[in-house]
N, C-alpha and C positions, 0 to 999 in steps of 0.2 A: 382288868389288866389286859393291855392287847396281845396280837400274839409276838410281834416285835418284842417288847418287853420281856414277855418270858423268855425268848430265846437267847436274849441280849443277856438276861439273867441266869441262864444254864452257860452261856460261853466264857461268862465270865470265871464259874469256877471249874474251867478245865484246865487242866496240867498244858507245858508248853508241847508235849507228845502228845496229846490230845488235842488239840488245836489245831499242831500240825496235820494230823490223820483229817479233820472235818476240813480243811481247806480243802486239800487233796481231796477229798470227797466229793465239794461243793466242784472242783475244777473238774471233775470227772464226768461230774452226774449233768453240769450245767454248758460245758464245752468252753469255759475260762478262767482267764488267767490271774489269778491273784496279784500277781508282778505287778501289774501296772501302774497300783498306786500306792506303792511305796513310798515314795518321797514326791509329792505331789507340788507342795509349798513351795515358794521360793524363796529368797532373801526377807527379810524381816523390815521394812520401810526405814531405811535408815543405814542399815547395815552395811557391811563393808564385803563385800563378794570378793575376796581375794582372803578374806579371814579366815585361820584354820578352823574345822569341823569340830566340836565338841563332842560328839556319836556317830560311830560308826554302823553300817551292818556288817557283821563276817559273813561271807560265802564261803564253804569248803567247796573249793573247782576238782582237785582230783585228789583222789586216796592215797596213791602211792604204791610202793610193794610193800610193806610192813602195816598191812590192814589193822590189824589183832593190836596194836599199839596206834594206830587213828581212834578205834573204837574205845579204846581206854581212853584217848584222852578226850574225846567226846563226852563221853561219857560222865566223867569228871564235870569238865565245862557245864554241861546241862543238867548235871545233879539229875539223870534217869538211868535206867537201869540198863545191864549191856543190850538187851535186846532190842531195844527201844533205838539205842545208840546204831547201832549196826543196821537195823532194816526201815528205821525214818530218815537216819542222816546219812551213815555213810554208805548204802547200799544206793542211794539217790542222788548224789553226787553228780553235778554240782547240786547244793542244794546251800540257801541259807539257814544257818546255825542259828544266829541270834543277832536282834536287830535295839538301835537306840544303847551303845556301848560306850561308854567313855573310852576314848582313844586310847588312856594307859593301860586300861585292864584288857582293851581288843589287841592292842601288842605282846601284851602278855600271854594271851590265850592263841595269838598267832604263832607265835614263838613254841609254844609247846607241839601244837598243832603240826609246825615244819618241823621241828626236831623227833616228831614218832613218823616224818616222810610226806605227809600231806601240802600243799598247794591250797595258801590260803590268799584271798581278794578281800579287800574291803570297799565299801560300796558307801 
């Protein structure tokens, strides 16, 4: 087994907290940016470029002044624990939450997200 393989197979069962922490790490240690190839692809050969998105990514852009209620509903959203919530996401802000969303359920978690004060982008 190479060593691609193994590592390809340790990433895979990392929690989405744990993933975030090794990106951040890899962007640390190596001087870049994960950003970049987020959405790399283009339209699909055929496709219609004015057609609505079916997945989203959320960004949370700012906190707000009712932190302690971002964190909840972060929290919630990401199904991890408060801590996790508070010092990977919203202590990092902007930062992206959660990528590949069906549009109705990233409105819905938008929605929460403005209503505890937060500034949410979709990307």
């Amino acid at each position: 087994m190479s060593n691609v393989t193994k590592i390809l197979d340790l990433v895979k069962d990392l929690s989405v907290v744990e993933l975030n922490e090794l990106v951040k790490a890899v962007e640390e240690e190596f001087g870049v940016t994960a950003a970049a190839g987020v959405m790399v692809a283009g339209p699909a050969a055929g496709g219609d470029d004015g057609a609505a998105k079916d997945s989203v990514t959320i960004e949370l852009v700012e906190v707000g002044q009712a932190k302690i209620a971002v964190i909840k509903v972060v929290k919630e959203i990401l199904g991890c624990d408060l801590k996790a919530a508070k010092d990977d996401f919203v202590e990092k802000a902007p930062v992206i939450l959660k990528e590949n969303v069906k549009l109705e359920e990233a409105e819905a978690m938008k929605a929460k997200l403005e209503e505890a004060g937060a500034k949410v982008n979709f990307k």
